[in-house]
N, C-alpha and C positions, 0 to 999 in steps of 0.2 A: 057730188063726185060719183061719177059709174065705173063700173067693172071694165077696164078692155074687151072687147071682143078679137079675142083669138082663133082661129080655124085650126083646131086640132084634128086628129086622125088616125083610127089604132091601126097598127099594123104585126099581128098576132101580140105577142111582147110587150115590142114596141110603141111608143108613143112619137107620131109623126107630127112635125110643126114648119112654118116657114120661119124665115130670119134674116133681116137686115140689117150686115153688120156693117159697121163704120169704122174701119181702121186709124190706127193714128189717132187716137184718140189719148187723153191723159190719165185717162184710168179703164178697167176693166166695168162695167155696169151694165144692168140693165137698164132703157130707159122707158119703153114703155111700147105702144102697141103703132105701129104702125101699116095701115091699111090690112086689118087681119092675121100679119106678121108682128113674131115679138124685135124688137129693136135693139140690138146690142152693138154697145163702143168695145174693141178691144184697142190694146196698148199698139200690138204689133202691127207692120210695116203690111201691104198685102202683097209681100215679096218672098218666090219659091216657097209658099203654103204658111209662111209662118201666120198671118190672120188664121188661117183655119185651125192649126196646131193652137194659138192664144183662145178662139172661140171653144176647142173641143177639152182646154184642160181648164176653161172659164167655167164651163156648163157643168164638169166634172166634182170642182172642186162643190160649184154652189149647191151639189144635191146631193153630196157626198155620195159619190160614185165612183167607179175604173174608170180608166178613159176609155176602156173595150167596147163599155156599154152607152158611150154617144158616137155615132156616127153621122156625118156628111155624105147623103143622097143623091144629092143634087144639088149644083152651082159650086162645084169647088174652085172653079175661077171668073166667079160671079160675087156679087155683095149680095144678093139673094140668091138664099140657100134655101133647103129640104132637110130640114134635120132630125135625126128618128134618137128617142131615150130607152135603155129597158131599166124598167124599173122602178119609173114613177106613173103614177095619175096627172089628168089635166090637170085635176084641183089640187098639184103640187105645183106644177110649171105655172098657172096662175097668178099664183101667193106672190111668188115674186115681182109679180109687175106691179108698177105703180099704178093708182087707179087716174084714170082722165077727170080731167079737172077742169071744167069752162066757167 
């Protein structure tokens, strides 16, 4: 099993990442590392922002955070996103991903 390779990026605070999310999905999860971005299912519809409302109070809860402090950068009406954290390390946003398995 290896590690995902994720493309992170600080930005002062901040901890900047991409994301691919996939709506409609039946649970909230992360799933794992795709092309450099982390992969995430939310429940909600990608209808007038609620995807991005279920990703931004997803990411919140799992790193016990405000929702103040996750922001959407870029692609809010896109499935690939720019998503910036204050307050964690990579080597937190990591942990959660499952490691690739071939």
């Amino acid at each position: 099993m290896n590690k995902p390779l994720i493309r992170t990026e600080r930005n002062g605070d901040w901890l900047r990442f991409g994301v691919k999310v996939q709506p409609r999905s039946s649970r909230n999860q992360i799933v794992g590392e795709q092309e450099g971005d982390i992969k995430i299912k939310v429940m909600a519809p990608p209808v007038e922002g609620a995807a991005n409302q279920a990703l931004q109070k997803f990411l919140a809860e799992l790193f016990k955070l405000p929702k103040k402090d996750i922001r959407i950068v870029r692609g809010e009406t896109s499935r690939h996103k720019i998503v910036e954290i204050r307050g964690i390390e990579a080597e937190n946003l990591l942990a959660f991903i499952p490691p690739i398995t071939k």
